[in-house]
C-alpha positions in Angstrom: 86.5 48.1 69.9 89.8 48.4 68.6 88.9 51.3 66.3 87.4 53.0 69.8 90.7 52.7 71.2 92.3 54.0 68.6 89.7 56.8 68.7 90.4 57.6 71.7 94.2 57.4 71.6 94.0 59.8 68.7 92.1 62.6 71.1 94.0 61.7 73.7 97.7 62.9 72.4 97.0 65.3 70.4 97.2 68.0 72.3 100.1 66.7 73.9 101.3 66.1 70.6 101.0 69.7 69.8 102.1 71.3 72.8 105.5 69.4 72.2 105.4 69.9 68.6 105.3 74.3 69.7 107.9 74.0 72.9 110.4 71.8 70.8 110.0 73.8 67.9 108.6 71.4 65.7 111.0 68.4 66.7 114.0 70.4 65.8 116.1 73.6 66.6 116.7 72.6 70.2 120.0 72.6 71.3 119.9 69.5 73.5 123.3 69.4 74.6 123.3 73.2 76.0 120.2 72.7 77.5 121.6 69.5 79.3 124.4 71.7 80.4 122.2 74.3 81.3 120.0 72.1 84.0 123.2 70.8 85.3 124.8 74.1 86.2 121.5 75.3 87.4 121.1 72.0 89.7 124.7 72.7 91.3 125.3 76.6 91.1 124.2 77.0 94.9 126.6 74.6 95.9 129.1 75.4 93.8 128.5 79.6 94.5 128.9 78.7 98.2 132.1 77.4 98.0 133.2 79.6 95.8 132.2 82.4 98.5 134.0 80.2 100.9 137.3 80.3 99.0 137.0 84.1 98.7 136.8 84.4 102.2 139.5 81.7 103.6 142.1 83.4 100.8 141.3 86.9 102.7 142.0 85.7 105.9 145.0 83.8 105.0 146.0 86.8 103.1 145.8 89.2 106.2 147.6 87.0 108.5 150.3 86.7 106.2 151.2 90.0 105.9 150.9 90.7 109.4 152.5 87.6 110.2 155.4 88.9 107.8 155.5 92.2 109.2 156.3 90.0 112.2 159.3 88.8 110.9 160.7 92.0 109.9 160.7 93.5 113.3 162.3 90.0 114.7 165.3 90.3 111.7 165.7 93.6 112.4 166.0 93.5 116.3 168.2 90.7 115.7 170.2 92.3 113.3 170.5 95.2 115.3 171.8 93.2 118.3 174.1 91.1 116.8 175.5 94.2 114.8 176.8 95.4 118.3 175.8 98.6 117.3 174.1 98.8 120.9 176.7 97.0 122.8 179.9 98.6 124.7 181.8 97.5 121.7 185.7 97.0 122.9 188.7 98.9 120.6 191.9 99.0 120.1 193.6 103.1 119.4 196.3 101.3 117.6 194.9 98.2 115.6 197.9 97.2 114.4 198.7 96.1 117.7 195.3 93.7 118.7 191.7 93.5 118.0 189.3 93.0 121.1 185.5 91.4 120.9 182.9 91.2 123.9 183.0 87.9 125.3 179.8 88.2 127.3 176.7 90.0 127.9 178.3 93.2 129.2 181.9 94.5 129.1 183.3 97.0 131.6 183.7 100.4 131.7 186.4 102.9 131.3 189.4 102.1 129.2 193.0 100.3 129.7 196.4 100.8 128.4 197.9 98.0 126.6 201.9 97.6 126.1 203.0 94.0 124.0 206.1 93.2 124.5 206.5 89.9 123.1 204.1 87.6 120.7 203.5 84.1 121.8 205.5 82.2 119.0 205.4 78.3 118.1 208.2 76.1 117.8 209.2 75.4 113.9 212.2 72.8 113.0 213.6 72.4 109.4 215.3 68.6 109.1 218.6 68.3 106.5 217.4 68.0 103.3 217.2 64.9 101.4 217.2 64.6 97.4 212.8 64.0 97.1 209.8 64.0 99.6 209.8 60.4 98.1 213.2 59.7 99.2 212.4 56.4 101.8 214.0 57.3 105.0 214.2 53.9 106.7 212.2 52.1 109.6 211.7 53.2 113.3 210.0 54.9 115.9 209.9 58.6 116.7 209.3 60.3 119.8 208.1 63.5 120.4 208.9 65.0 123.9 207.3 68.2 125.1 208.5 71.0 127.3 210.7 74.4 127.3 213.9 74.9 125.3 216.1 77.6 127.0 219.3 78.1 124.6 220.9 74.5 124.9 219.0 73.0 127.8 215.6 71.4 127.6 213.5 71.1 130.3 210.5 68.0 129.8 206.9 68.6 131.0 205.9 65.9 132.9 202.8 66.6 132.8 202.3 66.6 128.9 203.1 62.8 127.8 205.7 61.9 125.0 204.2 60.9 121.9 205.4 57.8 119.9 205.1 57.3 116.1 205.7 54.4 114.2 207.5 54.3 111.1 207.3 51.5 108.7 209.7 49.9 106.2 210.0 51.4 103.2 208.3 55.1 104.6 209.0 58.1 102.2 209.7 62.3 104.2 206.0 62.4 102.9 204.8 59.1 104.6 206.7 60.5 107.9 204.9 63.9 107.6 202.0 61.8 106.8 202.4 59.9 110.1 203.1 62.7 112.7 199.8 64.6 111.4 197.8 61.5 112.2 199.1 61.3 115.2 197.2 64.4 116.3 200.1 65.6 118.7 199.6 68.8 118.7 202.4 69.2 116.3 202.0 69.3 112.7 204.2 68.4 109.9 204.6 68.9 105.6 207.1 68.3 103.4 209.1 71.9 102.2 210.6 72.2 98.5 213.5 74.3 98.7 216.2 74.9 97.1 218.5 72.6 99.2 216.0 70.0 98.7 213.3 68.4 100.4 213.1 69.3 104.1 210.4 68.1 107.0 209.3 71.1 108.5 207.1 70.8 112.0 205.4 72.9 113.7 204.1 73.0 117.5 201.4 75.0 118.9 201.9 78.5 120.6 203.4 78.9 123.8 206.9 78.3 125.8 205.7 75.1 127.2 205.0 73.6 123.8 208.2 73.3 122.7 209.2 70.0 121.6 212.2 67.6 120.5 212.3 64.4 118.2 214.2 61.6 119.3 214.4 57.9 117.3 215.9 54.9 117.7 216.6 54.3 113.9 220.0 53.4 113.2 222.1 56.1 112.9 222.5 57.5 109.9 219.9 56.3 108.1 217.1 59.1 106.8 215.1 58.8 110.0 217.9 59.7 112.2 218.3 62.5 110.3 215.6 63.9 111.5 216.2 63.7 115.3 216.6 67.1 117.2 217.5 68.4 120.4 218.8 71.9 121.4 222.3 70.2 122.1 222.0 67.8 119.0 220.7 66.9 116.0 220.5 67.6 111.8 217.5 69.4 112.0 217.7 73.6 112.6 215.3 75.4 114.9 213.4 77.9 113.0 211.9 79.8 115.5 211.7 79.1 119.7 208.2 78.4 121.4 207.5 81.0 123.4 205.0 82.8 125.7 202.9 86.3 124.8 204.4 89.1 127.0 202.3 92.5 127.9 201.1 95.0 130.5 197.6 95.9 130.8 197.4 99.1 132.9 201.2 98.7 133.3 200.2 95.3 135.1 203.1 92.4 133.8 201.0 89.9 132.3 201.9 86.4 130.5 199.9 83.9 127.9 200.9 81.1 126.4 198.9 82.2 123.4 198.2 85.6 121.5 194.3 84.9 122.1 194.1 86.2 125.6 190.9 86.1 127.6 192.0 87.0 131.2 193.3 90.2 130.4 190.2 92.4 130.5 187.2 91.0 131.9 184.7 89.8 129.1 187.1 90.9 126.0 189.1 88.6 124.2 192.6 90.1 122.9 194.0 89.1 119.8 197.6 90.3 120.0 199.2 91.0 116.5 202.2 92.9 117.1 204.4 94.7 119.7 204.3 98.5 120.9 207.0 99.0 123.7 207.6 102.0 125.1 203.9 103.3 123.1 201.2 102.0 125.1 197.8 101.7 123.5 194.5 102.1 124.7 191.2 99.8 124.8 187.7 101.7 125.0 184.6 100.9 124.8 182.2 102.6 122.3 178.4 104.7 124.8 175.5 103.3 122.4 173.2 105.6 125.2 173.0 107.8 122.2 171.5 105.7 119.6 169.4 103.6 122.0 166.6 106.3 121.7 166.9 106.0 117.9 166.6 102.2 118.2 163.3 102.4 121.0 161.7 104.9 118.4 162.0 102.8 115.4 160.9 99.8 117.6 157.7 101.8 118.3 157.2 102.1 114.8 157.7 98.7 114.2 155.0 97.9 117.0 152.5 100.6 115.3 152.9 98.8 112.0 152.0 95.7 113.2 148.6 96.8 115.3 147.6 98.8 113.3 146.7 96.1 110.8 145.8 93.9 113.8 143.3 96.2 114.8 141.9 96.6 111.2 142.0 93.2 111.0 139.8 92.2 114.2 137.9 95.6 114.6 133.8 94.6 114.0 133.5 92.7 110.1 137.2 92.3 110.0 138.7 89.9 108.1 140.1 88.3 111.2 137.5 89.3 113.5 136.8 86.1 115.1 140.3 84.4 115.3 141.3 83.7 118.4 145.3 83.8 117.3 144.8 87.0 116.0 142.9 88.2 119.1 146.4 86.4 120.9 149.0 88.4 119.4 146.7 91.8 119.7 146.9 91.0 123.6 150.7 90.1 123.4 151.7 92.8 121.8 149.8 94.9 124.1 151.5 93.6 127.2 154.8 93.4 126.1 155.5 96.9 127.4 155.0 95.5 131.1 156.9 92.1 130.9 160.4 91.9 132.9 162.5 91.4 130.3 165.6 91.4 132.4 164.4 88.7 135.3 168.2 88.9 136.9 168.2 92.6 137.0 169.5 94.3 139.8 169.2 97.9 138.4 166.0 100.1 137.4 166.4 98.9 133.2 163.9 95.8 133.9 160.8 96.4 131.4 160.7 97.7 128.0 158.5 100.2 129.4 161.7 101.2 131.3 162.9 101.6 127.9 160.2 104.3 127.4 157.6 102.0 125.4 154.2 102.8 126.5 151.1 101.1 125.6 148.1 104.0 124.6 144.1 102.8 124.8 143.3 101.6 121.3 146.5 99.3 121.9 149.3 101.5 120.0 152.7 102.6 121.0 154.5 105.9 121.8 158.0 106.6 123.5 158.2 108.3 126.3 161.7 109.8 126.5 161.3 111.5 129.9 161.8 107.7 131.2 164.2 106.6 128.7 166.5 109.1 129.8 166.0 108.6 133.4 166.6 105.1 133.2 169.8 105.5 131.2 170.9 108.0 133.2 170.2 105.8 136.5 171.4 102.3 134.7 173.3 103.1 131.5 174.9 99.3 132.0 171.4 97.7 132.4 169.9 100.0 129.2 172.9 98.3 127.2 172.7 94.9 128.5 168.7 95.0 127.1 170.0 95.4 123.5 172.1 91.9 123.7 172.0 88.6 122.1 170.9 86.7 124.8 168.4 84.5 126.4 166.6 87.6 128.2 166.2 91.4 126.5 164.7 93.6 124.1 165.5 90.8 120.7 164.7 88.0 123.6 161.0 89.3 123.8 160.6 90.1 120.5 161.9 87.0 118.8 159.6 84.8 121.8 156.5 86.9 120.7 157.4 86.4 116.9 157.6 82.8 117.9 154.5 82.1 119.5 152.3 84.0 117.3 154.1 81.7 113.8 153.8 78.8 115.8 151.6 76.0 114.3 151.8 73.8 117.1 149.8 76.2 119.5 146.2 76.1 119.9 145.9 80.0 119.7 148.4 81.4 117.3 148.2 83.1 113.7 150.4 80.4 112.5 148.2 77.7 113.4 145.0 79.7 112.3 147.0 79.8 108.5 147.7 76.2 109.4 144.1 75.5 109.3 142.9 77.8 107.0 145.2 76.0 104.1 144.0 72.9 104.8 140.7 74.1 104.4 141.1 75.3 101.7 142.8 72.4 100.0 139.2 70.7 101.4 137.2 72.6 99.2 139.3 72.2 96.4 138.4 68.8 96.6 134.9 69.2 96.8 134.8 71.8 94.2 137.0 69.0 92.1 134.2 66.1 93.2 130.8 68.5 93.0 132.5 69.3 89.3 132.4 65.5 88.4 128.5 65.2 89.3 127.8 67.8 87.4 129.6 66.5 84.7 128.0 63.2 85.3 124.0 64.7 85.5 125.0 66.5 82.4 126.3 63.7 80.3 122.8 61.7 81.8 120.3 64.3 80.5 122.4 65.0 77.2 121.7 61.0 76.9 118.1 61.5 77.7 117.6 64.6 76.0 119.1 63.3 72.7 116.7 60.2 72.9 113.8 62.4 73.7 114.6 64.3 70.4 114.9 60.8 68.4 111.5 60.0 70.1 109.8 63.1 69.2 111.3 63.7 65.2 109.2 59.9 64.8 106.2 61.0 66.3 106.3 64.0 64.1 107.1 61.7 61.0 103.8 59.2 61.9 101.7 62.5 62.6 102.7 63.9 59.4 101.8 60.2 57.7 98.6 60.4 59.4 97.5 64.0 58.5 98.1 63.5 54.8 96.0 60.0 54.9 92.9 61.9 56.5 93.4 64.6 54.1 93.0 61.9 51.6 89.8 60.4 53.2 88.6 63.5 53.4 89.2 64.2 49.7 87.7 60.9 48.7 84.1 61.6 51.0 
């Protein structure tokens, strides 16, 4: 029975035995490990290939936005630029510079031009107190009071309506402590100790204007430090440097006062900066036509426009790379309307629309000036053409910067900036799976390489019995 069995076993696995013995090469010459490595990438190169493919695509698209997206914010840095510049603003100057400067205070400025005649600079009040042997000299205890108003030769006349200022100085207070003190007082006069070649003096300072002069009274003991510093225009050890007085001037031969060489009444929406005097030699403030180089601007504008659709309409045209996105498809309609839009909603000439401006929108969604209407609205509403090409809430840089805006946005449901948004963390997605689907690869191959390797074990000991059993029938054989 048992020699049936084995018998049978014998015919059984032997031609297993042989088939494994040809495939494995004899039990050796197998390279287990690269075969292991080779099932493993076979089991996972579909998965693997289709993210792969996936990355490739999501790295196009976010590529494509990008640069459109970037061509985007070229046009908005240049319109900007270009507005701020005041390049295309009614830029206010001076013929003689020396005399003032002049900047746009608001959206428009006015027309024409206007003589300007400065008499007189609005000055500030500056006392100089005795000296005294050090800025660390103490000058005693006390209280100082500063009283505000208009000095006329020796006379003073108080402001009431500009409230005296007490100061308290403590025992033992040094001239730097008492300069120290009527800074921090925040008076509108200012204080610093001078080194000169009397000594150390206090020297103050008000602010501009007639009305701001001031006097410095104490109640120190006199003759002690701090009274030496007590002024008045009849009294006093300190010396009055220069008077506080008012800005004097004729706009159009108009008389005109300000209490400070910044003048913003003058001229309606200019600011003056008055610098020095011209009497009897008037100078003149005009304001610079950019009519001229608005064409320039709208041309290079349309360019700008072209650039960006054109790669919007390569980029969503049929097996586009952003073919079906719907921010893409957003812009693309933005862009196309933006000819149409009222930019100037508080208009009340014909320079409303960009299209005003000569921007007109062709069929496949590009740009071209027309110049026939830019130079009839200019010519109809050369004020309202300028006011487009300000800084404000509403114009040309207005709609461009809102459409910039809206399409970078990652907050909106339909922009290119939140279509990047959700392509990158896709992206980062896949990175993880490719990182996880490379583990269980790594783990199937480390299994079969185990298997594999005990396989090879197995089958090297069946080769080493079969080989014991061949050479003991030989010998059975040879023994018949």
């Amino acid at each position: 029975m048992v020699t049936s069995t084995s018998s049978a076993s014998t015919t059984t696995t032997s031609p297993t035995t042989t088939s494994l013995a040809t495939l494995l090469g004899g039990g050796s010459g197998v390279d287990m490990l690269a075969l292991a490595n080779n099932l493993a990438t076979a089991q996972f190169s579909a998965r693997t290939s289709q993210l792969s493919t996936k990355t490739d695509t999501l790295n196009t698209k976010v590529s494509t936005a990008s640069n459109i997206k970037s061509m985007l914010l070229a046009l908005d840095t240049s319109m900007g630029t270009l507005v701020r510049s005041g390049d295309l603003a009614r830029t206010p100057s001076v013929a003689n510079a020396a005399v003032a400067t002049a900047t746009l205070t608001g959206a428009t400025a006015p027309k024409g031009s206007y003589s300007l005649e400065v008499s007189q600079l609005a000055a500030n009040q500056t006392l100089a107190s005795a000296a005294f042997g050090a800025s660390t000299e103490t000058v005693g205890a006390g209280t100082l009071t500063l009283r505000f108003g208009t000095t006329s030769g020796s006379s003073f006349a108080e402001d009431p309506s500009h409230s005296a200022v007490n100061i308290s100085i403590p025992e033992g207070a040094t001239l730097a402590d008492v300069a120290s003190a009527i800074n921090g007082a925040n008076a509108g006069v200012s204080a610093y100790v001078a080194q000169t070649v009397n000594g150390a003096q206090l020297v103050m300072k008000g602010t501009e204007g007639a009305a701001n002069g001031f006097t410095l009274e104490t109640d120190a003991a006199s003759g002690s430090g701090l009274a030496k510093l007590a002024w008045s225009p009849s009294s006093g050890s300190s010396t009055l440097m220069t008077t506080a007085q008012d800005a004097a001037f004729k706009v159009d031969g108009l008389p005109m006062t300000a209490t400070s060489n910044s003048v913003s009444t003058a001229v309606n929406g200019v600011k003056l900066q008055l610098t020095a005097t011209n009497v009897g030699a008037p100078t003149t403030i005009t304001f610079a036509d950019p009519t001229s180089s608005i064409g320039t601007s709208m041309q290079d504008l349309v360019d700008a426009l072209n650039e960006v659709m054109g790669a919007l309409n390569t980029a969503t045209s049929l097996g586009g790379d952003l073919a079906n996105d719907a921010g893409a498809r957003t812009l693309k309609r933005s862009l196309m309307a933006i000819g149409s839009q009222t930019v100037m909603p508080n208009a009340t000439g014909t320079a409303r629309t960009l299209a005003d401006l000569g921007l007109k929108t062709q069929r496949d969604g590009t740009f071209a000036l027309d110049t026939s209407r830019l130079n009839a609205t200019v010519a109809s509403d050369p004020e309202g053409v300028a006011a487009m090409w300000t800084n404000g809430v509403n114009g040309v840089f207005a709609t461009v910067d809102k459409v910039y805006r809206d399409a970078t946005s990652t907050t909106g449901t339909y922009s290119l900036g939140a279509s990047i948004s959700t392509w990158t963390k896709q992206l980062t997605q896949i990175a993880t799976d490719q990182s996880d689907l490379a583990e269980q690869q790594e783990a199937l191959r480390s299994r079969l390489a185990t298997q594999f390797t005990a396989s090879e074990t197995r089958i090297s000991s069946i080769k080493s019995t079969m080989s014991m059993l061949t050479n003991q029938i030989a010998q059975w054989n040879k023994s018949s």
